[in-house]
BAFI-3210 file (N, C-alpha, C; in Angstrom, 3 decimals, decimal comma, padded with zeros to 6 digits):
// residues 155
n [1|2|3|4|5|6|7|8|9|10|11|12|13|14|15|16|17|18|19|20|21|22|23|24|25|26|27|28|29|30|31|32|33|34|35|36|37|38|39|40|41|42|43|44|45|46|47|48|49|50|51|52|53|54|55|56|57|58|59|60|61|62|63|64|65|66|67|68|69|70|71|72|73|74|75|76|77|78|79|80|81|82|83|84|85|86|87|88|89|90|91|92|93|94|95|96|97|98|99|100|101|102|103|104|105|106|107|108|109|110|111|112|113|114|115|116|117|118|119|120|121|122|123|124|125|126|127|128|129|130|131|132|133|134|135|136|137|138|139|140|141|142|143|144|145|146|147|148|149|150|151|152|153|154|155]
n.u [015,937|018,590|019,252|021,898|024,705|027,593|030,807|033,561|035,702|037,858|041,470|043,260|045,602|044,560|042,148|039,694|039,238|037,740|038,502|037,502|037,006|036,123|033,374|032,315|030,620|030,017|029,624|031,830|034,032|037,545|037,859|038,667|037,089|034,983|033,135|029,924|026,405|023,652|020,403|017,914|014,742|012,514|014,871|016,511|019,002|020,755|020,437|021,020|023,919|024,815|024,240|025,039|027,988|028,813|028,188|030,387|032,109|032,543|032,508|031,373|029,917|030,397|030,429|029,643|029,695|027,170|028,000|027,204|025,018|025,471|024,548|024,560|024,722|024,292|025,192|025,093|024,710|022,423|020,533|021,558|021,425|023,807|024,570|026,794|028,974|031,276|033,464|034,812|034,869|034,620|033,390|034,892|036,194|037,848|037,020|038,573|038,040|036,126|033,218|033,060|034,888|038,459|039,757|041,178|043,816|044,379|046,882|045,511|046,328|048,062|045,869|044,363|046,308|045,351|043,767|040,386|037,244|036,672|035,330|034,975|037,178|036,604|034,798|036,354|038,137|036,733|036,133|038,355|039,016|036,860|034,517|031,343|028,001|027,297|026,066|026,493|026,673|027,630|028,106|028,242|029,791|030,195|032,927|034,124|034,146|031,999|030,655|030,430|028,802|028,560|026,658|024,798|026,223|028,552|031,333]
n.v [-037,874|-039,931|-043,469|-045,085|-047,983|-047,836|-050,162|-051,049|-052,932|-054,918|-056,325|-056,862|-053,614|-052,651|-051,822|-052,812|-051,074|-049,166|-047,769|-045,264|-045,303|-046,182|-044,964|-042,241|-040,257|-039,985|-039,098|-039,637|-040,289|-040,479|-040,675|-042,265|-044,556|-046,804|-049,855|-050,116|-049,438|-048,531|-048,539|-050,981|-051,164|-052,181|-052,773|-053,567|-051,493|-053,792|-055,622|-054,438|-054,094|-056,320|-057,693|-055,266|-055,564|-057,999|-058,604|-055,990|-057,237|-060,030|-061,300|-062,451|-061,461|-062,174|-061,351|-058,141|-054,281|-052,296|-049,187|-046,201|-043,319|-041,344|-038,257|-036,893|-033,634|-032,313|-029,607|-030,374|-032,658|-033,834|-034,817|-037,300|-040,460|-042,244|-045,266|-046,581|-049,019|-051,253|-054,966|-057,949|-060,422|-062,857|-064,735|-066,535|-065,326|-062,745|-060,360|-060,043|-058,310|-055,222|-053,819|-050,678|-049,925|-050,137|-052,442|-052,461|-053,388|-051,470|-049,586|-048,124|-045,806|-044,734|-044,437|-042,051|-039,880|-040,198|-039,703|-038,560|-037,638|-034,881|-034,897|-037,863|-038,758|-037,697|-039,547|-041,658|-041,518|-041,593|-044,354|-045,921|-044,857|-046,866|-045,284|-045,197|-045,811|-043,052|-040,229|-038,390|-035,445|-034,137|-031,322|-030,120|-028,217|-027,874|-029,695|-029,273|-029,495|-027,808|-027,679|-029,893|-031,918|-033,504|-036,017|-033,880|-031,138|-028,838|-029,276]
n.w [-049,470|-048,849|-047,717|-046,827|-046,279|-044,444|-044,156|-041,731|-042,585|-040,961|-040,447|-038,172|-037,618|-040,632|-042,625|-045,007|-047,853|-050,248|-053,611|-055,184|-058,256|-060,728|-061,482|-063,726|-062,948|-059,904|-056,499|-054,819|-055,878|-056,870|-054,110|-051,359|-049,689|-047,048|-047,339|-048,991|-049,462|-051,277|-049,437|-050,135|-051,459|-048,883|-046,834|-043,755|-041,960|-041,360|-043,216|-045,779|-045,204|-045,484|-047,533|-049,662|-048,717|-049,353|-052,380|-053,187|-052,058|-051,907|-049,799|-046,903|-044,514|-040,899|-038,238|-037,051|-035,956|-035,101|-035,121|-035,455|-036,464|-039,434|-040,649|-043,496|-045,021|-047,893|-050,178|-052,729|-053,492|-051,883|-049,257|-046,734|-044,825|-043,058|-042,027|-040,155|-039,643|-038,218|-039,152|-038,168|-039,029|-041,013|-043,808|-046,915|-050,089|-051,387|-053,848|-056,805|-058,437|-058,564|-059,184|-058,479|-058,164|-056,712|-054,810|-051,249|-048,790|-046,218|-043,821|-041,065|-040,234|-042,434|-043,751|-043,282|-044,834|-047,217|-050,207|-048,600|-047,399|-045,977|-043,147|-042,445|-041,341|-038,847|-037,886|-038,390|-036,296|-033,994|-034,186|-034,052|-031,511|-030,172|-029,638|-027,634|-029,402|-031,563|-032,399|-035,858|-037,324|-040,238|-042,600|-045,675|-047,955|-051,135|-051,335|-049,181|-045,920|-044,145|-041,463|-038,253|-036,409|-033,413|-031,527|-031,376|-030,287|-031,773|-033,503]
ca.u [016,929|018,830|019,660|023,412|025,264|029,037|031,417|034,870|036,031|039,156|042,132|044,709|045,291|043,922|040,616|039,057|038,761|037,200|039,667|035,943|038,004|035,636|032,950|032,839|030,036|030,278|030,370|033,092|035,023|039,213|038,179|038,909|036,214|034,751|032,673|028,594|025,749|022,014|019,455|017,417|013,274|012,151|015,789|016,540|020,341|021,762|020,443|021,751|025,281|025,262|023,796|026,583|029,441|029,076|027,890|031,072|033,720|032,853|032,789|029,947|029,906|030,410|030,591|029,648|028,986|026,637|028,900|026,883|024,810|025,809|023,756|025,658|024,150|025,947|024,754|025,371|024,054|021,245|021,316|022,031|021,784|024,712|024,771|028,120|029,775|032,633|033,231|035,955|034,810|034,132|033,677|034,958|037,781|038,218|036,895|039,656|037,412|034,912|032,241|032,767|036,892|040,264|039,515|042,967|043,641|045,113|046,464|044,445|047,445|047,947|044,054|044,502|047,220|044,731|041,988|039,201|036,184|037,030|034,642|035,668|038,457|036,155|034,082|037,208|038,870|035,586|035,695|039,276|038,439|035,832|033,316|029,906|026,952|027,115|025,257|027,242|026,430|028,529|027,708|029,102|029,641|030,963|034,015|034,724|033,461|031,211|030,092|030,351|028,002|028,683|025,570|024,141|027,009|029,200|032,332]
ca.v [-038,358|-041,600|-044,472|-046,037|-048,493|-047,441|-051,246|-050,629|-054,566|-054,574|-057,129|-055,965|-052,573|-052,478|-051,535|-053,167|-049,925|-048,867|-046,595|-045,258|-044,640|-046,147|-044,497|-040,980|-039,649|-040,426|-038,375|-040,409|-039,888|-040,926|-041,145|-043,740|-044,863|-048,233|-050,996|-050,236|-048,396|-047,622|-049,472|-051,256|-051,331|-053,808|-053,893|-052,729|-051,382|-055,186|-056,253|-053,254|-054,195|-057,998|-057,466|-054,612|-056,320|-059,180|-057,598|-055,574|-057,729|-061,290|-061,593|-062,777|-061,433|-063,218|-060,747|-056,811|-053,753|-051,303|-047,957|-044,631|-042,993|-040,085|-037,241|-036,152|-032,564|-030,946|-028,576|-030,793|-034,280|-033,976|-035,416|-038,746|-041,147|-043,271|-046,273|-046,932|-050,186|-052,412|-056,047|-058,163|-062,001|-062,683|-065,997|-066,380|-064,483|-061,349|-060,403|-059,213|-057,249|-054,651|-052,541|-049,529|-049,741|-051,062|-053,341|-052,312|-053,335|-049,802|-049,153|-047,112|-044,532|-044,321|-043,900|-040,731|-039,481|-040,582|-039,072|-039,012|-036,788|-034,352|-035,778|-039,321|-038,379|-037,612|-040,949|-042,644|-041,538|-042,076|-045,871|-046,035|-044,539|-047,309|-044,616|-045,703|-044,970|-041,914|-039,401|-037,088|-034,634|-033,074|-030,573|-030,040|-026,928|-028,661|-030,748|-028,395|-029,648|-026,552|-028,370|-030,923|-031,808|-034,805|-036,223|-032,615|-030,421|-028,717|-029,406]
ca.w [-048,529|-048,476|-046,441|-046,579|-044,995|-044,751|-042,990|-041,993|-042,403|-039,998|-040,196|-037,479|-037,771|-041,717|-043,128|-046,499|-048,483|-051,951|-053,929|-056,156|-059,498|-061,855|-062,333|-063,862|-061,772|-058,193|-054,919|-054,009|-056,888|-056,769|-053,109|-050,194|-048,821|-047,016|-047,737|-048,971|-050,701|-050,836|-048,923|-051,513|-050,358|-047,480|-046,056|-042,372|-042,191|-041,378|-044,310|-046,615|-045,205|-045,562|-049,300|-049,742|-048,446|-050,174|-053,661|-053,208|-051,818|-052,097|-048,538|-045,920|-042,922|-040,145|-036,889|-037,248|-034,832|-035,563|-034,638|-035,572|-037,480|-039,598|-041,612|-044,437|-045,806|-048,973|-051,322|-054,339|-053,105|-050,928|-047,386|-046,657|-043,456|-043,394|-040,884|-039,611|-039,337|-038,405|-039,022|-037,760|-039,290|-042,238|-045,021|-048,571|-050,865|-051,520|-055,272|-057,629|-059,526|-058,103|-060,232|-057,754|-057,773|-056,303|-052,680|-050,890|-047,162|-046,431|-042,774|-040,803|-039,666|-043,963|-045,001|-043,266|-045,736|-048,749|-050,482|-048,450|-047,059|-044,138|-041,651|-042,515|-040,513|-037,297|-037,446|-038,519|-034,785|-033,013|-034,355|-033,489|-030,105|-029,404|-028,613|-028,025|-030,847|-031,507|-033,881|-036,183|-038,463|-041,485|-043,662|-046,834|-048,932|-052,338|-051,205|-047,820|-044,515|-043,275|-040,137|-037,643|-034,915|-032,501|-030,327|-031,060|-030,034|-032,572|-032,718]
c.u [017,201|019,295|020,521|023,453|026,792|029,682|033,030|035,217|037,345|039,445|043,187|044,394|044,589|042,643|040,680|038,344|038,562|038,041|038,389|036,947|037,268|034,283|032,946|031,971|029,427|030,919|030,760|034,300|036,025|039,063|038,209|038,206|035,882|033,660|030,714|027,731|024,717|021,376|019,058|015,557|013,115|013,768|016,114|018,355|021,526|021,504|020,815|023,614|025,598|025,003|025,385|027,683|030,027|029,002|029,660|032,833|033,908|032,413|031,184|030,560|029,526|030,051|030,671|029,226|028,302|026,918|027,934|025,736|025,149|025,346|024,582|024,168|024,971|024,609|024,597|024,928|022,969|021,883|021,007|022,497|022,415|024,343|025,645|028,317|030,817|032,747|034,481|036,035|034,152|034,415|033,725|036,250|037,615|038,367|038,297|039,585|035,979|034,052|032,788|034,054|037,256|039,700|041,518|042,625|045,079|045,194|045,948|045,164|047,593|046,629|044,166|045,062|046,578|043,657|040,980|038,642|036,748|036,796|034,743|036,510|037,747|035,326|035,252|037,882|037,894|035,599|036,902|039,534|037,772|034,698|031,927|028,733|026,947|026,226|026,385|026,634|027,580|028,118|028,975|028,943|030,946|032,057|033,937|033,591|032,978|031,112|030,006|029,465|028,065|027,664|025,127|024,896|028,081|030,503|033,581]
c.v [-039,833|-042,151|-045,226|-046,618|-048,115|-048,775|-050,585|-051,813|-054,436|-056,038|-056,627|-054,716|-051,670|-052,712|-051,791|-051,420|-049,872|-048,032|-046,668|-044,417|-045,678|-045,647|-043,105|-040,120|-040,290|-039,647|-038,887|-040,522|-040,165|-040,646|-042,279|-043,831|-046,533|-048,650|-050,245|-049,559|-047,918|-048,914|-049,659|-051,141|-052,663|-053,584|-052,489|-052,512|-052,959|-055,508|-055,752|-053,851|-055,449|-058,034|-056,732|-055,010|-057,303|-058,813|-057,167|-056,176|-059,092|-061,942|-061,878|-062,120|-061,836|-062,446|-058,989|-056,170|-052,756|-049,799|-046,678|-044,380|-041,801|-039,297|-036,174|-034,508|-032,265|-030,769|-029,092|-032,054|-034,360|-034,280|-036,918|-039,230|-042,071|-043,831|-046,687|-048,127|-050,777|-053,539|-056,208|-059,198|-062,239|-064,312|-065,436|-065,645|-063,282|-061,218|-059,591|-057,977|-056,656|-053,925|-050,949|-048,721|-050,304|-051,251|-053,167|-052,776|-052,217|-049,977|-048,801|-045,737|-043,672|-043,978|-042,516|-039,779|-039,547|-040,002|-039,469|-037,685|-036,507|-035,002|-036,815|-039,377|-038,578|-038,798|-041,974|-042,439|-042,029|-043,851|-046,666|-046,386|-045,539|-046,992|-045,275|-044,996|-043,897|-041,822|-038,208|-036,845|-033,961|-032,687|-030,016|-028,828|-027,344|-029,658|-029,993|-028,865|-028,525|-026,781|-029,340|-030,846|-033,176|-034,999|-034,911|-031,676|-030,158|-028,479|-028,682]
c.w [-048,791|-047,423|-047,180|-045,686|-045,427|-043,613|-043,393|-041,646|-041,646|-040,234|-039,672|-037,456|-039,354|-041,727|-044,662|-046,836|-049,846|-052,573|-055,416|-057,475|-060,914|-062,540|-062,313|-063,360|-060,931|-057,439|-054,832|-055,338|-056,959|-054,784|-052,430|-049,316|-047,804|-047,561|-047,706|-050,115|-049,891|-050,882|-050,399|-050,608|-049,653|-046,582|-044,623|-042,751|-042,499|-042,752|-045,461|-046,340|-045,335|-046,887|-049,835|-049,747|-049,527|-052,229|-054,230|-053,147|-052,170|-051,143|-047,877|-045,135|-041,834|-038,527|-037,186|-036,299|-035,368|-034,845|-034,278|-036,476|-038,322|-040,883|-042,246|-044,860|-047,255|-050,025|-052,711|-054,557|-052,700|-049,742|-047,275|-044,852|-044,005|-042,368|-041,135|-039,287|-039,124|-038,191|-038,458|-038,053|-040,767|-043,298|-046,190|-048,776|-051,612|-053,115|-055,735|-058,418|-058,958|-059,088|-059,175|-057,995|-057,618|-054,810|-053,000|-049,385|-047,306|-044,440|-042,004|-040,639|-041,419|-044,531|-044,572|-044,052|-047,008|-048,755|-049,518|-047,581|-045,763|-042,908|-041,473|-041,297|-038,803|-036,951|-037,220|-037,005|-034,112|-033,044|-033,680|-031,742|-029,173|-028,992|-029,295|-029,093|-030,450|-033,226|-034,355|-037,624|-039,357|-042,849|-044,706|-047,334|-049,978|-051,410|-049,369|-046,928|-044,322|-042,085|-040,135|-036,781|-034,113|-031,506|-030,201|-030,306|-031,400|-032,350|-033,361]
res [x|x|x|x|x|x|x|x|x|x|x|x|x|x|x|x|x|x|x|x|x|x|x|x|x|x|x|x|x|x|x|x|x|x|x|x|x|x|x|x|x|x|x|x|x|x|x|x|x|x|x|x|x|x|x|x|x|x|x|x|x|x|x|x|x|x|x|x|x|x|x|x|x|x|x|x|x|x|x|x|x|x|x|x|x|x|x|x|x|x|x|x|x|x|x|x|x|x|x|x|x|x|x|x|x|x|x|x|x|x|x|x|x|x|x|x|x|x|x|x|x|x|x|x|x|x|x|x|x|x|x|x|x|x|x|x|x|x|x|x|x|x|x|x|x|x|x|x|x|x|x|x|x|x|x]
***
């Protein structure tokens, strides 16, 4: 099992997103994801996403909330705890050049319309939403959502 941090950097109604199109194997593949990775040892989630961020974008972070957590399953990955994030402050400039991919500030109404993971979709409203920490589960069967479960109810 691993431990992620997944930040959704917000300016306005845009989100700092990854468009993962360079390397040639990666679950995340020509998708649109946000901002992170894999814990490294010693670090508690904050410190996975302040490493991450910056690593990734350039950026410090200045002001973050810690949203969710959410237990990926799939058949082809393993299972994976993500920790959920969103910033809203942030120091420094925005790298030009990522190892992972393309940094886009992408709408939020348009990321919907773009590659990305089913259940994305159901954290991405929940964050929208405002709703308080929650727990969600999604299970994978290859690419296809199988299951959701929200705070232990399926939904």
């Amino acid at each position: 099992m691993r431990n992620t941090t997944l930040c959704y950097i917000e300016q306005g109604r845009d989100y700092l997103m990854l468009h993962r199109v360079k390397k040639t194997v990666d679950e995340n593949k020509d998708k649109w994801i946000g901002i992170g990775g894999k814990f490294e040892e010693g670090e508690s989630p904050e410190d996975c996403l302040l490493r991450e961020v910056r690593e990734e974008t350039g950026l410090t972070l200045k002001r973050w909330r810690y949203r969710g957590i959410v237990t990926f399953v799939s058949d082809q990955w393993g299972t994976e705890y993500m920790h959920l994030f969103t910033a809203d402050a942030w120091e420094g400039r925005l790298r030009q050049d990522c190892d992972e991919g393309v940094l886009e500030w992408i709408d939020r109404e348009r990321l919907l319309t773009l590659p990305i993971w089913e259940g994305d979709k159901i954290f991405l409203r929940l964050l929208d939403e405002g709703a308080p920490f929650f727990s969600l589960k999604l299970r994978y069967a290859g690419d296809r959502l199988a299951e959701a479960v929200l705070n232990g109810k399926k939904l």
